[in-house]
N, C-alpha and C positions, 0 to 999 in steps of 0.2 A: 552399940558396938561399932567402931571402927572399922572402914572399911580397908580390907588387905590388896596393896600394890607389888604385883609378881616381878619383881627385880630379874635383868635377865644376867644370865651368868658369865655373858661376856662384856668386857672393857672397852669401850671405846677410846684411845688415847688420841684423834685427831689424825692428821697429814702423818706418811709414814717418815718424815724429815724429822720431828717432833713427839717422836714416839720413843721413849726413855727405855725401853726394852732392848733399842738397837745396837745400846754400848757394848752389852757382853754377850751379842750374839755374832756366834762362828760358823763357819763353816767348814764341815769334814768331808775328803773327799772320799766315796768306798771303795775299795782293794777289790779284788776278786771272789775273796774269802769272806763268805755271808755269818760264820762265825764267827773271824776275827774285829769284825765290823761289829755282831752284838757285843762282845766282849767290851770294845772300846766304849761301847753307848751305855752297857752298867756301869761300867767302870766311871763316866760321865755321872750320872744318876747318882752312882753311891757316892762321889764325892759334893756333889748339890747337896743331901740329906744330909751328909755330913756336918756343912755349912750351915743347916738349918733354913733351906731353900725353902720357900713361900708356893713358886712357881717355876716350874720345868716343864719345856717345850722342847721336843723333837717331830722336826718336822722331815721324814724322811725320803730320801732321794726319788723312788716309787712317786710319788703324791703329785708331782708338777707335769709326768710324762713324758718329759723330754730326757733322751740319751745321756746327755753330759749333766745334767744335775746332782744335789748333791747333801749331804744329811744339813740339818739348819739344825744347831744345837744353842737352847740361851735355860738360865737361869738366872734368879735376883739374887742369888749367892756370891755373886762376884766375877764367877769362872768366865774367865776369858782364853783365849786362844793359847797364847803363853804358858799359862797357868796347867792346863790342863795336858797339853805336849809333855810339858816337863812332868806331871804324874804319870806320864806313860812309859818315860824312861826308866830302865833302872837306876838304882842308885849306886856310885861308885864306892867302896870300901875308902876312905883315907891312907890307909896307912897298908896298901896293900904293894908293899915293894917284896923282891926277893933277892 
């Protein structure tokens, strides 16, 4: 019988220069309002799933310890800064004249 090698369940990608995770990773600054902060970070999440995201990582403001830090959001779905702004606005009517 073959013997079994325990694979460990993190990724090494190298120098963080070289690290292909870094393209669509953003960062969100938090409001005051610890709701309105979850909200934004489902709302992050269900649009990953949506995509059919592999890997989502929130790396939240708490975790570094300093004052001024701030949420680290990435998935290999695509979403980047841009992307994800604009789902948070609402959408304008077109044809919304009077």
């Amino acid at each position: 019988m073959p013997k079994k090698t325990k694979r460990s369940p993190y990724e090494f990608f190298g120098a963080p220069e070289y690290d292909p995770r870094k393209e669509n990773r953003f960062k969100m600054e938090p409001s005051g309002d610890r709701e309105a902060d979850i909200a934004k970070v489902t709302r992050f999440v269900d649009m990953a799933l949506r995509k059919n995201a592999g890997l989502i990582q929130i790396i939240s403001p708490t975790r570094s310890g300093r004052p001024d830090s701030q949420f680290e959001l990435y998935s290999d779905a695509g979403i980047d800064a841009k992307t994800f702004q604009g789902a948070l606005r609402p959408k304008r009517k077109k044809n919304a004249k009077r």
